[in-house]
C-alpha positions in Angstrom: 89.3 141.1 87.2 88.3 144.4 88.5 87.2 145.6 91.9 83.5 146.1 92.1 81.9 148.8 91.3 84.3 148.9 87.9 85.0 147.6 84.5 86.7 147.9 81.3 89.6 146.5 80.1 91.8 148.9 82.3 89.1 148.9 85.5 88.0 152.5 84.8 84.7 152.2 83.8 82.1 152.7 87.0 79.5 149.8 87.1 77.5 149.1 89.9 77.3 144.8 90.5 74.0 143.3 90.8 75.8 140.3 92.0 75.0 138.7 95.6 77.5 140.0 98.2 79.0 136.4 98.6 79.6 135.7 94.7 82.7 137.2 92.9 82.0 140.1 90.2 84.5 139.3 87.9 83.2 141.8 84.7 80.5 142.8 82.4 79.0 140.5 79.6 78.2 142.5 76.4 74.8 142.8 77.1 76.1 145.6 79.8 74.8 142.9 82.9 76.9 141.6 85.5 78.8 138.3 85.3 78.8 136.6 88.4 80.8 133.6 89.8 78.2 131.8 92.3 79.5 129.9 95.5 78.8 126.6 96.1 75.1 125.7 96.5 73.9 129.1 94.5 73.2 129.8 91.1 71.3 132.0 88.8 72.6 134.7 86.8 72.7 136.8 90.2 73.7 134.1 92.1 70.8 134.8 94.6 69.2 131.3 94.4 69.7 128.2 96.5 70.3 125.1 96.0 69.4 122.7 99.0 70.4 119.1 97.4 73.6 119.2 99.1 71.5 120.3 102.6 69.3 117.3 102.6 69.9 114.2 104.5 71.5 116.1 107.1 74.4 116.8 104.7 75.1 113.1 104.7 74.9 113.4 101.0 78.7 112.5 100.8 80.3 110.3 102.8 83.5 110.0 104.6 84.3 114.3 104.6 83.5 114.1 100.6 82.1 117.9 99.2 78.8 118.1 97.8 78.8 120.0 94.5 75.3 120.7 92.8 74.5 119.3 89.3 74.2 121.8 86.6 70.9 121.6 85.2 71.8 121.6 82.2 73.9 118.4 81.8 72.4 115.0 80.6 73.2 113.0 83.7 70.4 112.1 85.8 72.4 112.7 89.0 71.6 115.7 90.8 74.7 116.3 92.3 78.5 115.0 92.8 81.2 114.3 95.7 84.6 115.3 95.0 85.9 112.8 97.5 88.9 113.2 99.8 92.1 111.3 99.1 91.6 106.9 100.0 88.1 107.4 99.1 86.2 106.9 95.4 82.5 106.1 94.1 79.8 108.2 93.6 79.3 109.1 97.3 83.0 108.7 98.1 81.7 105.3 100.0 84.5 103.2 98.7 88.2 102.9 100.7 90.5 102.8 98.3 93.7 100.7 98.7 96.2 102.6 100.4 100.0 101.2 100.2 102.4 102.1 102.4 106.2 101.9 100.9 108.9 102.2 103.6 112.5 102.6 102.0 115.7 100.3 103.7 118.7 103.1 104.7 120.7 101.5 101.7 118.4 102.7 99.2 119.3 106.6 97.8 116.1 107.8 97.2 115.4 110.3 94.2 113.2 113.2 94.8 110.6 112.1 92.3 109.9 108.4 91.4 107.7 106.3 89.3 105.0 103.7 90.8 104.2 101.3 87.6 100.6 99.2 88.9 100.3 96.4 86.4 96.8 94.3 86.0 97.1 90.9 84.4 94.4 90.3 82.6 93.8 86.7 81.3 94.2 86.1 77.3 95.2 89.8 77.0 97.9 91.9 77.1 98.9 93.0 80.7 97.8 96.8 81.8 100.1 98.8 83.3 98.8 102.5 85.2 101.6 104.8 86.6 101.3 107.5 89.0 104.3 109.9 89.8 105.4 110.9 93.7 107.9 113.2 94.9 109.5 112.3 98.5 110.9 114.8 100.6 114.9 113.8 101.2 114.6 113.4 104.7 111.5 111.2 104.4 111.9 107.3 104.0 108.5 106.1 103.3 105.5 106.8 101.1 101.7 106.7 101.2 99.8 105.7 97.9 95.7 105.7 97.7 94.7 103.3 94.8 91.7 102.5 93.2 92.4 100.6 90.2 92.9 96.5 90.3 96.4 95.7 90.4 98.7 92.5 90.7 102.1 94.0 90.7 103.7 97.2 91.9 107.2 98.6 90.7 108.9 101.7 92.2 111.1 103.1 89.6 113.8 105.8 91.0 116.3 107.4 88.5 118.3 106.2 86.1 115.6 103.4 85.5 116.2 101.7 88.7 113.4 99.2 89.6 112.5 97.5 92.7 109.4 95.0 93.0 107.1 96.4 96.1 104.2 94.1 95.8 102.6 90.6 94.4 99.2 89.9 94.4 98.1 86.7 92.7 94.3 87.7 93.0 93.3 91.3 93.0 91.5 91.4 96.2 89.1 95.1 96.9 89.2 94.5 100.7 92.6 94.3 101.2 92.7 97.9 102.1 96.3 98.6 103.5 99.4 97.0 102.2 102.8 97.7 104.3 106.1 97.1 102.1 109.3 97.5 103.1 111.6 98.1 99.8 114.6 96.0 100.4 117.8 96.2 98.0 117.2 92.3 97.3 114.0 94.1 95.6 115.9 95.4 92.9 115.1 94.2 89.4 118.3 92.9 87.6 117.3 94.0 84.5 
């Protein structure tokens, strides 16, 4: 990427931008015109038009601190726009708290830096469904914070060397239960 006002492969070609002042130039197309990387809420080939979906509703588009992003014209989806939602939130406007686990560690446990959480979903007359996720923990930190969004019935923490411990049962999946405290015991471990 050159600075602007320049192009070529080596940034030693003079070229003046046509781009707005707040996109980034980032080269010329073959055609010899700008190509320009629009900020959130602009578009064109300029960059110098607005898009004010994300404006409406007092920007209440989004909920709970999720960012509004523009739908590209383009696409096939009706939708015109999308929330990238912050972490314990999920759903089109980010209007759904996810399940949020809290894992505390007993002093006898040696934690590795990295470990597994298996999330298995019984499903009736069908093989069970397991979804893993991968954390890294600090060594001086003892507990853990997951966000969830997928049903679940069982939770393993695998540390190294294939070490398992059972963190949580849950006979019905239940969507309101929103916060689950553990403590990992060592009469947790799987004797496998």
């Amino acid at each position: 990427q050159c600075n602007r006002g320049w192009s070529g492969r080596y940034c030693t070609i003079p070229h003046t931008s046509i781009c707005s002042s707040d996109s980034i130039y980032i080269g010329v197309s073959a055609y010899n015109r700008s190509v320009c990387v629009c900020p959130i809420n602009k578009f064109g080939y300029r960059c110098l038009l607005v898009d004010t979906i994300c404006q409406m509703n007092n920007n209440l588009t989004c909920q709970h601190g999720g960012q509004c992003i523009p739908a590209d014209e383009y696409t096939i989806l009706n939708q015109k726009f999308r929330c990238i939602c912050p972490k314990g939130y999920i759903g089109d406007l980010c209007e759904i708290i996810d399940n949020k686990i809290i894992l505390s560690f007993n002093n006898d446990i040696v934690l590795s830096q990295s470990i597994f959480i298996h999330f298995i979903e019984v499903i009736n007359n069908n093989e069970p469904k397991r979804t893993t996720t991968f954390r890294t923990i600090p060594f001086i930190q003892k507990s853990l914070i997951i966000h969830w969004s997928k049903p679940f019935h069982l939770v393993f923490i695998e540390l190294y060397n294939k070490i398992y411990y059972l963190a949580v049962i849950q006979n019905i999946y239940n969507r309101s239960t929103t916060t689950i405290n553990k403590m990992i015991n060592p009469l947790d471990r799987c004797q496998h």
